[in-house]
N, C-alpha and C positions, 0 to 999 in steps of 0.2 A: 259292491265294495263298500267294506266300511267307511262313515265318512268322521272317521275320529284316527287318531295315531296313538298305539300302545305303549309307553315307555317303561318296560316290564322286561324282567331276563326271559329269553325265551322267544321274544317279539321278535318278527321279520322286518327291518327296515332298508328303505334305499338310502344312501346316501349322498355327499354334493357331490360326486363323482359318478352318482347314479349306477352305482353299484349294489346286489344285493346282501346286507349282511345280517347276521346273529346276534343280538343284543345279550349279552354275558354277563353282565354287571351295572349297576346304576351306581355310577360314583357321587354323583353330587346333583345340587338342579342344575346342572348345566351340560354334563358331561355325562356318557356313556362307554363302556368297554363293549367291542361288538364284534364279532369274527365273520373276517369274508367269504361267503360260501363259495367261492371259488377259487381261491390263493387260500384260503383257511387260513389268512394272517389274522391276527387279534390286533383291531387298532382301537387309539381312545376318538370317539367322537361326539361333535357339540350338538346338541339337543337340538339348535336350532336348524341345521343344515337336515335332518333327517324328512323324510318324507315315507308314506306309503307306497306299498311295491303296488304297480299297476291290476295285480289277480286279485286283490285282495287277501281274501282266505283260504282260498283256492276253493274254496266249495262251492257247487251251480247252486244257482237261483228257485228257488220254490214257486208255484202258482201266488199261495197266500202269501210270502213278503213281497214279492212285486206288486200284489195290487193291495198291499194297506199301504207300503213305507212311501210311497210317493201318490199319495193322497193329500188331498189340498185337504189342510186343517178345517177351514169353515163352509166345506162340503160333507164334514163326515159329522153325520144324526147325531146326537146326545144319546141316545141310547149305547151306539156303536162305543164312541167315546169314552161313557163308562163302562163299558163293559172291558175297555180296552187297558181302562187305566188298574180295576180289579187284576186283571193279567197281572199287570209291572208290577203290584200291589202284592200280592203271590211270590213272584220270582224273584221280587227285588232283595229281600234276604239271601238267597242263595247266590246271585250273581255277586255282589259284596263280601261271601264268604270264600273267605283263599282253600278251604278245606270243605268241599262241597260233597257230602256224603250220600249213599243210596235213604237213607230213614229219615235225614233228612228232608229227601224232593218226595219220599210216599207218603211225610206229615205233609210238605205243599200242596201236593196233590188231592189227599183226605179234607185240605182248607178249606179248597176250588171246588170240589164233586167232582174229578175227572181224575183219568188214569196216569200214574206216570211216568208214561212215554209224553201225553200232554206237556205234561213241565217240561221236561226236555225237550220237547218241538220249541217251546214259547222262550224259552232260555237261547236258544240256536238262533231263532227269528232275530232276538233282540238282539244279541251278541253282533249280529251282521251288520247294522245300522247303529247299532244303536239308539234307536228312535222308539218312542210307544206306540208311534203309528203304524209299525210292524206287526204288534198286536191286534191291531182293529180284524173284528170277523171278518169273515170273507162272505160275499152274498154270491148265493148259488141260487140256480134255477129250481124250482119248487118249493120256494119259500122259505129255507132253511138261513138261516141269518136274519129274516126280518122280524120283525113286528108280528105276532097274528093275533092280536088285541084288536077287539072293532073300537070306535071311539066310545061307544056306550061300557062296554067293560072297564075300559082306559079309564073314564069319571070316576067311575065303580072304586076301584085300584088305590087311585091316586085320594078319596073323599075318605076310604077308611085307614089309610096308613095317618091321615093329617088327623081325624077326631076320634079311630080309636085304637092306634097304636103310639100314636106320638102325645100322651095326656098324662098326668100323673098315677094313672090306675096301672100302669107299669104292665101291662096286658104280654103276652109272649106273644112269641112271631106265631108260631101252630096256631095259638086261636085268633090271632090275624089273618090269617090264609081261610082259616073254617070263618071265619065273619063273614069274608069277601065271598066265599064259594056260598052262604046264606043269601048274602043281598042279590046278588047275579041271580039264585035259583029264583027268588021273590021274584024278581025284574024280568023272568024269561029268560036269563041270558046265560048263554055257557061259563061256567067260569073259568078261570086259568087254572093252570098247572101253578100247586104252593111253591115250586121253586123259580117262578117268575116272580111270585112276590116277596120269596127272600131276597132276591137279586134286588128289589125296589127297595125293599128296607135296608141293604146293606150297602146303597148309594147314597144314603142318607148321611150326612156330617156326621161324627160318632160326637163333636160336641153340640149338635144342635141333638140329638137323641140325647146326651145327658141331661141339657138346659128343659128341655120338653117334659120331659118322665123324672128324674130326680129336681129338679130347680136350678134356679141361676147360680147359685150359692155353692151346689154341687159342682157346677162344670167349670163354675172358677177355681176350685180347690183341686180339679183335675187335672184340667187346661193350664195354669197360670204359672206364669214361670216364678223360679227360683231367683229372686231378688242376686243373692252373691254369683249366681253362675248364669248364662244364659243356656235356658232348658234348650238340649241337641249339638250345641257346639262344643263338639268334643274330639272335633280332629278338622285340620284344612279344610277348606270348602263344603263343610257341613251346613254352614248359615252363612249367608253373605245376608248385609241392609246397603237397602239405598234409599238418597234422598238428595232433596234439590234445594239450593238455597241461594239467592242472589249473592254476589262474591261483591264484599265492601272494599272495589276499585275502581276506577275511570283507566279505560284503555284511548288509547288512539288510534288515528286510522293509517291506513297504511303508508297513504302519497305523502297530504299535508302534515300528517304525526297532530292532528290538534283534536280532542276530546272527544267519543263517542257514545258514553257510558256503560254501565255496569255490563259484564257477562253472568249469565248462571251459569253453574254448573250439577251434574247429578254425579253422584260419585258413589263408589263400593267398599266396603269394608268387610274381609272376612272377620268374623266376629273371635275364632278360636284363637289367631295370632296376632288381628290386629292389621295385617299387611293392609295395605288400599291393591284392589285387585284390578278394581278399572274408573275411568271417568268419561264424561261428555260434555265439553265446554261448548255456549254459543251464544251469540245473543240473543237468540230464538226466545219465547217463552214456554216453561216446560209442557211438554206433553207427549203422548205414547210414544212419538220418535224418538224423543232424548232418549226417555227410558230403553226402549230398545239397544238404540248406539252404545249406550252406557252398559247394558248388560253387554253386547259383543264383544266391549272394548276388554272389559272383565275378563269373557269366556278366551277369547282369542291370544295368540301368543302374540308379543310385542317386539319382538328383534325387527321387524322393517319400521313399525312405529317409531322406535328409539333411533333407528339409524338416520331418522326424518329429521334429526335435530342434533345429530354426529353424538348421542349421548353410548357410553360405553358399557358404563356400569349396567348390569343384567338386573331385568324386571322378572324373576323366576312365578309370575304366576298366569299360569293358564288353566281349561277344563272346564268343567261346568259342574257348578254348585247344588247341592244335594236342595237347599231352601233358600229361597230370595227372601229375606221379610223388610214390608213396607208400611208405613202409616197407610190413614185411610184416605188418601187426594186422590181427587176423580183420575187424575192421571195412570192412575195403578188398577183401575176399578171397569182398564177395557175389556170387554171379550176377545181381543187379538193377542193381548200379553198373557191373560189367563188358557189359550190355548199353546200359545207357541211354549211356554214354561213348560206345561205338560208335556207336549211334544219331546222336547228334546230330558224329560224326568226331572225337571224342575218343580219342587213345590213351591207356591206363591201363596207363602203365609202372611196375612195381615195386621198389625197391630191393634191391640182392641183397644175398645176407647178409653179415653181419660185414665190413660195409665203408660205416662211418656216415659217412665224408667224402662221401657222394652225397647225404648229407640237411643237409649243412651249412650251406645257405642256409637254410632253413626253422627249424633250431635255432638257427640267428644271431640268426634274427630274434625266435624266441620267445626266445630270452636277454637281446634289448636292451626286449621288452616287459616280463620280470623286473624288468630293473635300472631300467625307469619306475617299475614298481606297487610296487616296494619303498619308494618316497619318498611313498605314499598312507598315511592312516589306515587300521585295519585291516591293513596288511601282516601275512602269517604270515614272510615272508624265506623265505629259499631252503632253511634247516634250524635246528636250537633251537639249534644254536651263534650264531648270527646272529643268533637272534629274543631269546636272554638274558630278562632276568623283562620283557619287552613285551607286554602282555596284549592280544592281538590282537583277543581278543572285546570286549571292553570301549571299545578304541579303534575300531572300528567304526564306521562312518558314512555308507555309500555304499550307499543302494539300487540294485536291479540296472541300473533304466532308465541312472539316474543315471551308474553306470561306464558302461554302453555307450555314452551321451554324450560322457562322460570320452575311451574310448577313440576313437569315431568322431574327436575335436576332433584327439586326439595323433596319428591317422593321419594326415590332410588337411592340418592346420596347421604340424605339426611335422616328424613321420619323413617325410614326402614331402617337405619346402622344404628340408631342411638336407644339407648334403654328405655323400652315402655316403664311408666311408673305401677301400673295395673300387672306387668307379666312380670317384671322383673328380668326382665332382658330384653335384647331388641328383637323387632317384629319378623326379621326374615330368618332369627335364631330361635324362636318358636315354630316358624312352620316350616324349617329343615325337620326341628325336634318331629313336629306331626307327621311330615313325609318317611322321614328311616328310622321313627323310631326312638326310646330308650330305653333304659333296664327297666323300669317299672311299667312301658307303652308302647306296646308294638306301633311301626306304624304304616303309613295307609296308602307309602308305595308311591309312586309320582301318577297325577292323573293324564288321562289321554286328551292328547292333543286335538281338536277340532280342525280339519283338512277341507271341509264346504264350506268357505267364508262366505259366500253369495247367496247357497239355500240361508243361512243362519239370518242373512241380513234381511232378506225376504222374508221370512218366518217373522220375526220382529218388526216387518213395515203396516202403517195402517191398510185399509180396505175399504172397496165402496161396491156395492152388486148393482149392476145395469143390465138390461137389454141391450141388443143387438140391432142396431136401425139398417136402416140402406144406404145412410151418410158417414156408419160407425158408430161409433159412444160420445155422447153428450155428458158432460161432469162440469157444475158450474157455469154453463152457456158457455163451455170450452170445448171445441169436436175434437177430437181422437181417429182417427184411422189408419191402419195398415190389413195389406191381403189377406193376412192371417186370419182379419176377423169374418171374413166372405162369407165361410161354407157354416157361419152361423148366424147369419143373418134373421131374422123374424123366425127363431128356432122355438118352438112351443117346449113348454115344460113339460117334461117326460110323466110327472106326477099326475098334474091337471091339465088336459093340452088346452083347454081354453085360457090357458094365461100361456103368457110370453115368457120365456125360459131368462132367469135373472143370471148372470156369469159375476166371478170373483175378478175382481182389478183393485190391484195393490198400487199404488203415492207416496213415492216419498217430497213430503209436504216442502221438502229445500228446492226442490227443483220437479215441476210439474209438466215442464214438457215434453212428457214421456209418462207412461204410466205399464205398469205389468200385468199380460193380461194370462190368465190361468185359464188352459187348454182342457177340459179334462176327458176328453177323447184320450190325448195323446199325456198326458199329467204332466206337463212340462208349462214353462212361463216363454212369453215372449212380450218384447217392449215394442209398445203401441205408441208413436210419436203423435205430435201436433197432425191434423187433416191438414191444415195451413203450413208447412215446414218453414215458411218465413218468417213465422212470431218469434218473437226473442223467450230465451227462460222466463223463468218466474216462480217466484215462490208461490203459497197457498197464504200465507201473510200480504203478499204484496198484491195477489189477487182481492184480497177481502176488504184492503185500504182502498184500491184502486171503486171496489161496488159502492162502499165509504162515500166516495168521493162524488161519485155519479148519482149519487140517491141525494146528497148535499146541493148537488146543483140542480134537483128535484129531475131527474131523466124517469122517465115513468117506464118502457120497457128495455130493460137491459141484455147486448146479447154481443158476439162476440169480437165483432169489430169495434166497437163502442169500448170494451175493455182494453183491448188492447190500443187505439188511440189516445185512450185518455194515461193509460200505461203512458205512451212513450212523452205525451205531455208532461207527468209527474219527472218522468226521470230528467229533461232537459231543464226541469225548474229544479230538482233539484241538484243539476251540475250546474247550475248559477247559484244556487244560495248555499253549495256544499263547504266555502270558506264561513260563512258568519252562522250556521246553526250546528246544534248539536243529532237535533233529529235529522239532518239532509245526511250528516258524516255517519251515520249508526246503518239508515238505510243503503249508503252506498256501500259501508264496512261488511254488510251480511249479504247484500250482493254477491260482492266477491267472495266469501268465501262459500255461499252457495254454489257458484259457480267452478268451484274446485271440488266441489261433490263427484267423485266416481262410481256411476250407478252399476249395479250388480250385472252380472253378465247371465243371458238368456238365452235359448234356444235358438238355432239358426233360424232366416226365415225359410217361407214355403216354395216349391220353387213350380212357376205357373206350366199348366200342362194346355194344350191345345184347346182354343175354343174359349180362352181367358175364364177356366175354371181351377180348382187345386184338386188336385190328388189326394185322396183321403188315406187317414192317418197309416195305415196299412203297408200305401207304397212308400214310405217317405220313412228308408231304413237309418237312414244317414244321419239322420237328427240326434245331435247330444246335445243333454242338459247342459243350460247357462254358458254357453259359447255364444259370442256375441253377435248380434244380430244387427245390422247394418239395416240405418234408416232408407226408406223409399223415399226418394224425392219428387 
C-alpha cells in the first residue's frame, strides 16, 4: 500500500465514518466533493478526516518492490543508489505530467537504453510507494545486479573518468570508454562493457562536469540563479529553504516561570508563495535531528498539531517538496539527510558559497519573525545596543509551550492572511493561486498526503552501526538489549566472514533509552530498550555533560554505572540549585520536554519458541511494521 494519500478527482478515499468514497471535485485546501461508493450519495468532505482505503491500489505486490521499497537506506551500495536514483531521474517527468503520452515514455525509454515496457514497470513500482527505493535493482542469483568490476578494473574506471574525461580537453564519453578498454588491455585486465562507463560518467554532478571541462566561470553562468526570481520556484513546494537561528527571547520554565533561555528554532519556507511550511523549536542545539523534525513537521499535515493548542484556523500545507535548499552548516552536510531526501525524491540542494542572496528568502523571513519577538516580554533584541539596561531575564514570561502557541497563532492568523510585500498579496492567496490554478497558470492540483508518519520519522533519525555481542549492543558505555537481538549474536559479515557483521541502530538523541534497531532478514525496525530497564531517560546532551563531568573530576575509566550515578548526582543538585540558576532551569526545561517525546512505533517483538531460542524470520507471519513493541523487563 501506498504510504501517501491522493487528493485528486478520481482518488479512492475512506472517510471519518470509515466509509469508501469517490473524490469528484477538489473545492478548496480544505474540502473535497466525494461520492459514496455504496449509497452513491455525493458529500462535501474535510481533507483532514480522510484516510487511505486499507487495499491500497488494489494491485499485488511484485518480487522487485518488495525487496527495494523496504530497504534500509544505509544498507543499500552507492552503486545500487545511483542507479536507482537515474530510474526516478527518467520517470520523473512523466509521473508529473497530467498528459502522459506513448512518445512520450519511447523518448524515456530511448533516455535509459531500455524498452518501454521498462518505463512503465519503473512508473508502476514508484506510483505504489512512492519511495526511490522501489527503484533500487533487484540482486539475483548469478550475479546479475552486482558489480562484476574486479577492484583492479574499478582503479582503472574511476583514474580515467578523473584525468581524462573530467580536464578541459573536453574529451567525449566513446573515447573515454576506448581509453579505458586501452589501459585494462595494457594491464592485462578485461575491460568493461562502454555502457558501464557511461553509467559512471552520467553519476557524475552535471555541475561539477561543467566546472571541470568548461571552468568555474561556465558553471556559474549555468548553475547560478536568477537574482529577481529564485531559479525552480515556480509552483507550491517546488523549493522549500531551511535554517536555524537562535530566537532573540528568554522563556521560562514551566513550574517556577523564572528564566531558562533562549530556544532555536529551524524553520521552512516555501519559496514560490512564501507560506512557512513547517518548524522545530527546542532548546537542543541544532543538529540532523532538528533538521529532520523540521522537515516532518513541513512534510506532515498539521490538523492534530493545531488541535494541540485548540488553534482553528487551517495550516493548509502538507506533501513533500520537490528541493530542500540549505546553506553549507555541517548540520545539513549528513549522509542520513542526504539519503532519506532521496528516499522519499527529495532533492538537497545547497547553497554555494559567498553568495547569501540564495538564502534571502529564508533570512527574510527569520528577520520578520525578529521584528515580531522583539515586541514580546522577555525580548534579548537583536544586540545590547537595542536591548539598553532592559533586563530581559526579569521581564520574562513566556513558557516554551506557551511561545510555540504564540508562534503557531502568528503563523496561521497573521504572516499567512496579510499581504506579502514581494507577491503582492498574501501568502496562502499565492499558493491556492499555485494549487488550482489561473488563466495565465495551470495549477499543480493539491499534493499527496503522507500516511507513515513513523517510517518518515525514522527515515530522518541519526544512525550508529555495531556488532552484535552476547551482552547486546554497547553505544557510549550504555548496553542495549532485547530478544530480538539473539539469533544475531557474533553474526559474521556475509561479504568477509572474518569480520563481524556491523547492523544499522537509529537514536533519537532527545531520549536514548531505547534505540531502533534494523532487522534486515525480516526489513522491519524494532526498539531495543536499556539491558538495565531501571536507568532513567536521558538525552545524548545530558549523557556527554554527565562524561564532562566524570573526566573533570579526572575518573580515568568510564563505564556504565559510573554514568548513570553521577547522572542522578547532577540531577539532585540540580533540584537544589533549580530556584537560583538559569542553567539548572534550562536543564530541567529540556528534560521535560524530552520526556514528552513519543518514539515511533516498531514491530512487534519475537515471540520465544522452546529451548529459549526464536523462530526465524520465516515462521513469524504476524509481524506488522511499527506496531508497538512492548519493553522486556
Amino acid at each position: 500500500m501506498s504510504s501517501s494519500l491522493s487528493i485528486i478527482p478520481g482518488a479512492t478515499v475512506v472517510d471519518g465514518q470509515g466509509r469508501r468514497c469517490l473524490i469528484t471535485h477538489v473545492l478548496d485546501l480544505e474540502t473535497v466533493l466525494a461520492k459514496d461508493e455504496e449509497t452513491h450519495e455525493t458529500r462535501r468532505l474535510l481533507i483532514k478526516d480522510l484516510s487511505a482505503p486499507a487495499d491500497g491500489n488494489g494491485v499485488g505486490e511484485e518480487a522487485e518492490q518488495k525487496s527495494s521499497v523496504d530497504a534500509e537506506l544505509l544498507l543499500v551500495p552507492d552503486e545500487d543508489w545511483q542507479e536507482a536514483q537515474r530510474r526516478f531521474g527518467i520517470i520523473r517527468p512523466l509521473i508529473a505530467s497530467p498528459r502522459r503520452t506513448s512518445e512520450m515514455v519511447k523518448e524515456a525509454a530511448q533516455e535509459g537504453g531500455v524498452h518501454p515496457v521498462t518505463i512503465y514497470r519503473w512508473i508502476d513500482l514508484y506510483l505504489r510507494s512512492e519511495r526511490v527505493s522501489a527503484l533500487l535493482p533487484v540482486k539475483r542469483d548469478g550475479g546479475r545486479g552486482r558489480s562484476r568490476l574486479t577492484p583492479e578494473v574499478e582503479k582503472v574506471v574511476v583514474a580515467t573518468i578523473e584525468d581524462f574525461y573530467l580536464n578541459k580537453q573536453k574529451r567525449s564519453v566513446t573515447k573515454t570508454c576506448k581509453e579505458i578498454a586501452r589501459r585494462c588491455k595494457n594491464a592485462g585486465l578485461e575491460p568493461p562493457h562502454p555502457n558501464t562507463v557511461r553509467n559512471r560518467i552520467a553519476a557524475v554532478a552535471d555541475k561539477e562536469k561543467t566546472a571541470r571541462r568548461l571552468g568555474a566561470k561556465a558553471a556559474r553562468q549555468k548553475f547560478a540563479p536568477v537574482l529577481s526570481h529564485f531559479p525552480g520556484a515556480d509552483w507550491p513546494l517546488a523549493v522549500v529553504q531551511i535554517d536555524h537561528t537562535q530566537l532573540d527571547i528568554i522563556l521560562v520554565d514551566d513550574i517556577y516561570r523564572r528564566p531558562v533561555g533562549r530556544p532555536w528554532i529551524a524553520v521552512a519556507i516555501d519559496v514560490f508563495s512564501r507560506m512557512i511550511v513547517g518548524f522545530y523549536i527546542s532548546f537542543d542545539p541544532p543538529d540532523a535531528m532538528s533538521v529532520g523534525l523540521c522537515v516532518a513537521h513541513a512534510v506532515l499535515p498539521k490538523e492534530k498539531w493545531l488541535a494541540k493548542y485548540d488553534i482553528t484556523t487551517p495550516w493548509p500545507c502538507w506533501g513533500v517538496p520537490k528541493t530542500i535548499h540549505v546553506d553549507n552548516a555541517k548540520v545539513f552536510r549528513g549522509n542520513m539527510l542526504k539519503r532519506a531526501c532521496a528516499e522519499h525524491g527529495i532533492d538537497l540542494d545547497y547553497r554555494p558559497v559567498a553568495t547569501p542572496h540564495f538564502g534571502g528568502h529564508i533570512e527574510r523571513l527569520i528577520g520578520t519573525l525578529a521584528k515580531e519577538i522583539h515586541d514580546l516580554y522577555g525580548t534579548t533584541f537583536s544586540n545590547p545596543k537595542q536591548r539598553g539596561d532592559y533586563d530581559s531575564d526579569k521581564q520574562a514570561a513566556m513558557t516554551f509551550s506557551e511561545f510555540e502557541k504564540w508562534l503557531a497563532i502568528f503563523i496561521v492568523e497573521v504572516y499567512h492572511q496579510r499581504v506579502h510585500s514581494a507577491l503582492g498579496m498574501s501568502p496562502v492567496r499565492k499558493y491556492e493561486e499555485g494549487v488550482f490554478g489561473t488563466k495565465e497558470m495551470p495549477g499543480t492540483g493539491l499534493p499527496a498526503r503522507i500516511t507513515d508518519e513513523d517510517r518518515l520519522r525514522l527515515d530522518f533519525m541519526p544512525y550508529i552501526e555495531r556488532t552484535i555481542q552476547g551482552y547486546g549492543v554497547l553505544i557510549e558505555e550504555i548496553h542495549y538489549y532485547h530478544d530480538v537481538l539473539r539469533r544475531h549474536i557474533n553474526a559474521r559479515d556475509p561479504n568477509d566472514p572474518r569480520l563481524k557483521r556491523k547492523f544499522i541502530f537509529k537514536r533519537d538523541p532527545r531520549d536514548i533509552s531505547r534505540i531502533y534497531f534494523y532487522d534486515p532478514d525480516v526489513k522491519l525496525y524494532y526498539a531495543v530498550p536499556y539491558r538495565d530497564t531501571s536507568h532513567p531517560p536521558m538525552s545524548v546532551w545530558e549523557l556527554r555533560e554527565v562524561k564532562r563531568q566524570l573526566e573533570k573530576e579526572g575518573v580515568g575509566e568510564i563505564n556504565e554505572q559510573l554514568i548513570f550515578d553521577a547522572y542522578e548526582r547532577m540531577r539532585r543538585q540540580e533540584e537544589e540549585s533549580v530556584k537560583e540558576t538559569k542553567k539548572a532551569r534550562r536543564s530541567r526545561q529540556r528534560r521535560s520536554m524530552h520526556q514528552q517525546v513519543v518514539p515511533p512505533k516498531t514491530a512487534e517483538e519475537y515471540t520465544p519458541v522452546d529451548g529459549g531460542g526464536f523462530s526465524p524470520a520465516e515462521s513469524i507471519p504476524d509481524i506488522t511494521p511499527f506496531e508497538e513493541m512492548e519493553e522486556l523487563i
